[in-house]
C-alpha positions as CSV (number, residue, x, y, z in Angstrom):
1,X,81.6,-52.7,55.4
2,X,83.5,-49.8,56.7
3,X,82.7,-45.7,55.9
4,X,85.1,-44.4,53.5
5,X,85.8,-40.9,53.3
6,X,87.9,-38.4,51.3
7,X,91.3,-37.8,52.0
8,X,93.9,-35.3,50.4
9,X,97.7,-35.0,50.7
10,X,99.0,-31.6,48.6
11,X,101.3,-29.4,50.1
12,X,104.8,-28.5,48.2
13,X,106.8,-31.2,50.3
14,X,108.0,-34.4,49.0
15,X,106.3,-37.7,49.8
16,X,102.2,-37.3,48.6
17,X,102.4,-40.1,46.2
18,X,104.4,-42.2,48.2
19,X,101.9,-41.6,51.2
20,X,98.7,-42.8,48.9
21,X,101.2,-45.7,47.5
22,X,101.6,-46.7,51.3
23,X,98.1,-46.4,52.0
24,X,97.4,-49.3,48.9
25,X,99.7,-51.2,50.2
26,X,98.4,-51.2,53.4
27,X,94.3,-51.9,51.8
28,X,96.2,-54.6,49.9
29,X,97.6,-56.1,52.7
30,X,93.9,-56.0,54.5
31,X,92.7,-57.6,51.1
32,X,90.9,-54.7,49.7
33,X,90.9,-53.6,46.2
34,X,92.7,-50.2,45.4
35,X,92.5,-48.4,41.7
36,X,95.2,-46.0,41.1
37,X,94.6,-43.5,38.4
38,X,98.1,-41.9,38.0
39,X,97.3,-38.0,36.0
40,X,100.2,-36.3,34.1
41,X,102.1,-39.2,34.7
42,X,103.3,-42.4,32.7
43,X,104.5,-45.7,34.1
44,X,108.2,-45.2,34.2
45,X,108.0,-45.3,38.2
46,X,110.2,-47.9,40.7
47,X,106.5,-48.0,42.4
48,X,104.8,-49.2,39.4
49,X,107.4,-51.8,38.8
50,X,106.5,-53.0,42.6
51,X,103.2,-52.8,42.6
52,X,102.8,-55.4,39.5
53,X,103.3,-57.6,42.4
54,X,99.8,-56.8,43.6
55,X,98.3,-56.9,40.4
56,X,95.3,-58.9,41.4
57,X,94.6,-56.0,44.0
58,X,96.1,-52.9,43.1
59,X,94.8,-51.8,39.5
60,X,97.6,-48.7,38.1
61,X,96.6,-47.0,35.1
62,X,98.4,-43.9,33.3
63,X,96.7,-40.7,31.7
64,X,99.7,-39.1,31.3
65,X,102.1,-38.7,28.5
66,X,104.8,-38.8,30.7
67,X,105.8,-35.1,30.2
68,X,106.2,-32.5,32.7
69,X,103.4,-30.0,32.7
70,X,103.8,-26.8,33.6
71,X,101.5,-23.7,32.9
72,X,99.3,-24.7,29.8
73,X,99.3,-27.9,29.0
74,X,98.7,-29.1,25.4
75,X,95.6,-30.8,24.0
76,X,97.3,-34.0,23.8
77,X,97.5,-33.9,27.8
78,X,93.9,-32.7,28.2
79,X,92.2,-35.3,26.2
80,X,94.6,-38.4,28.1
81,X,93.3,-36.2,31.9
82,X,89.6,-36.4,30.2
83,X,90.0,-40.2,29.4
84,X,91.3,-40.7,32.9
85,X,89.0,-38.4,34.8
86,X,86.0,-40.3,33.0
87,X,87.3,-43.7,34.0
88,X,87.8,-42.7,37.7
89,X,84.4,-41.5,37.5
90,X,83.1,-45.2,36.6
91,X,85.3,-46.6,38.8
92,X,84.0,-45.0,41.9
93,X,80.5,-45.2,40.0
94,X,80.4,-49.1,40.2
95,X,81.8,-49.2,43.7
96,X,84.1,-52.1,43.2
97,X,87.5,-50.7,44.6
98,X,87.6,-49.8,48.4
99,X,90.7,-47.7,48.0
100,X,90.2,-45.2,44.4
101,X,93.8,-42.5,44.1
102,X,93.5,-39.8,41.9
103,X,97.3,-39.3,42.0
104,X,98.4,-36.0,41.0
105,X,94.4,-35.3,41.0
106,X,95.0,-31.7,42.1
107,X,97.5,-30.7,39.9
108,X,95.1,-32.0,37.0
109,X,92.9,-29.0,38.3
110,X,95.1,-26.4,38.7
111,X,96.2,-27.3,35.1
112,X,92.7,-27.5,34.1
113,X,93.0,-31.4,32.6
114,X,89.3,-31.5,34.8
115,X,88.3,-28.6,36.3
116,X,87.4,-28.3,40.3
117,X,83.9,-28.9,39.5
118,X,84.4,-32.0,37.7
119,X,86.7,-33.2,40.7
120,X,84.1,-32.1,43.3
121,X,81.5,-34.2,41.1
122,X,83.6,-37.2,41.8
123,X,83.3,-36.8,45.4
124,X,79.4,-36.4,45.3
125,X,79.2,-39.8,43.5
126,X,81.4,-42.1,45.8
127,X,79.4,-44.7,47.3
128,X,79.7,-44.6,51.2
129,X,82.0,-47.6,51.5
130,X,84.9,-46.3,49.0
131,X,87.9,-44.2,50.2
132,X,89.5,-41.6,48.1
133,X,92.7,-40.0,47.7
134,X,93.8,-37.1,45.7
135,X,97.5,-36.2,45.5
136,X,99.3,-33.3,43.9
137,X,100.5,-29.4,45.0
138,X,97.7,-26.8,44.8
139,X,94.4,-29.0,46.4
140,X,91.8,-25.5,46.1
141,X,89.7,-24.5,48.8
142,X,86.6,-26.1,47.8
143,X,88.7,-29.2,47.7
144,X,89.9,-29.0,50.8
145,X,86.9,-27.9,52.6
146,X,84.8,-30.8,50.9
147,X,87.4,-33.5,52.1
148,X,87.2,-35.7,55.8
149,X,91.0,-35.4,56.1
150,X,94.1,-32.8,54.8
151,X,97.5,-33.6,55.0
152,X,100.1,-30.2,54.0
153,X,103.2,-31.9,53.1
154,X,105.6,-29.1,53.9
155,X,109.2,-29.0,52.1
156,X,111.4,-27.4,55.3
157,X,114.7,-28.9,53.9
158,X,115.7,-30.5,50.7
159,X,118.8,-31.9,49.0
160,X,117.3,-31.0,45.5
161,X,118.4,-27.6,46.7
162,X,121.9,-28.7,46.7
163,X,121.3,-29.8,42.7
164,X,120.7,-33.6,44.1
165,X,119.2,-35.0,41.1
166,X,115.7,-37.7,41.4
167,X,117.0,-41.1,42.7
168,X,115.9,-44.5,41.4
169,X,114.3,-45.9,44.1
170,X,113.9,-43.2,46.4
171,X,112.2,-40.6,44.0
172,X,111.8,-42.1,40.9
C-alpha cells in the first residue's frame, strides 16, 4: 500500500475541480476507489454525468443546494455542509477509499459550512494509505501549512472577462 498525503488546489484560477476530477480518473484507471464529496454544489455538472460511468469506483455525493453562496450563507446550506462534512469524516474514518475530494472544501471554510478546525480534524484522522484533496478559493494558512502539496491556480487571462458565459462541457 502506498503513503497518501494531503493535497490542495485553491487559488482564484479556473481548473481546481477539474484537476481533483483528473486525479480520480486517473486512481480509477489504477483501480483504486475515490469518494468525491462535492460542498455547495449539486449534481447538475457534465463531470457528474461522466463519472456515472465509474460508478463502481468513483462514489459522487452532493451537500449542496445547488445555489451560489456568497457572504453568509443560510442555515439550509449549513446543515447540507454539516451532513457532508460528517460523512467525509467516516469516510476517511473507515479507510475504504484511496482517493477522498473535499471539492469546494475550502470555500465551505471560508463560508463557515465547517470551520478550519473541523477541516484540520479531518486531516488528523486519515489513515496513512488515503489521499486527500480539497478544492476551492481561499485554502487558509493553517490549511496550507498542514498539507504535503499546494497548487495556486492563478487566473492571468480569462474570456469570462469578455462576458463569455459558463460552457457545457468545458465549464459546466
Amino acid at each position: 500500500m502506498i503513503k497518501g498525503y494531503i493535497q490542495i488546489y485553491t487559488g482564484n484560477g479556473k481548473g481546481k475541480t477539474t484537476a481533483a476530477l483528473g486525479l480520480a480518473i486517473r486512481e480509477a484507471g489504477a483501480g483504486g476507489k475515490v469518494f468525491i464529496g462535492q460542498f455547495l454544489k449539486s449534481g447538475n455538472y457534465s463531470e457528474i454525468t461522466a463519472l456515472k460511468k465509474f460508478a463502481t469506483q468513483i462514489t459522487v455525493e452532493h451537500y449542496g443546494l445547488g445555489r451560489f453562496v456568497k457572504g453568509h450563507p443560510a442555515m439550509e446550506d449549513i446543515e447540507a455542509g454539516m451532513r457532508g462534512y460528517k460523512r467525509v469524516t467516516e469516510i476517511i474514518e473507515k479507510g475504504g477509499y484511496d482517493l477522498v475530494i473535499l471539492d469546494e472544501g475550502n470555500v465551505a471554510v471560508k463560508y463557515n459550512i465547517f470551520s478550519e478546525k473541523d477541516l484540520l480534524d479531518i486531516f488528523d484522522r486519515k489513515p496513512d494509505h488515503v489521499e486527500i484533496v480539497v478544492t476551492g478559493r481561499g485554502a487558509t494558512q493553517a490549511v496550507i501549512d498542514r498539507a504535503d502539496m499546494v497548487v495556486e491556480m492563478k487566473a492571468v487571462k480569462h474570456y469570462f472577462d469578455k462576458g463569455v458565459k459558463a460552457r457545457i462541457g468545458i465549464e459546466k
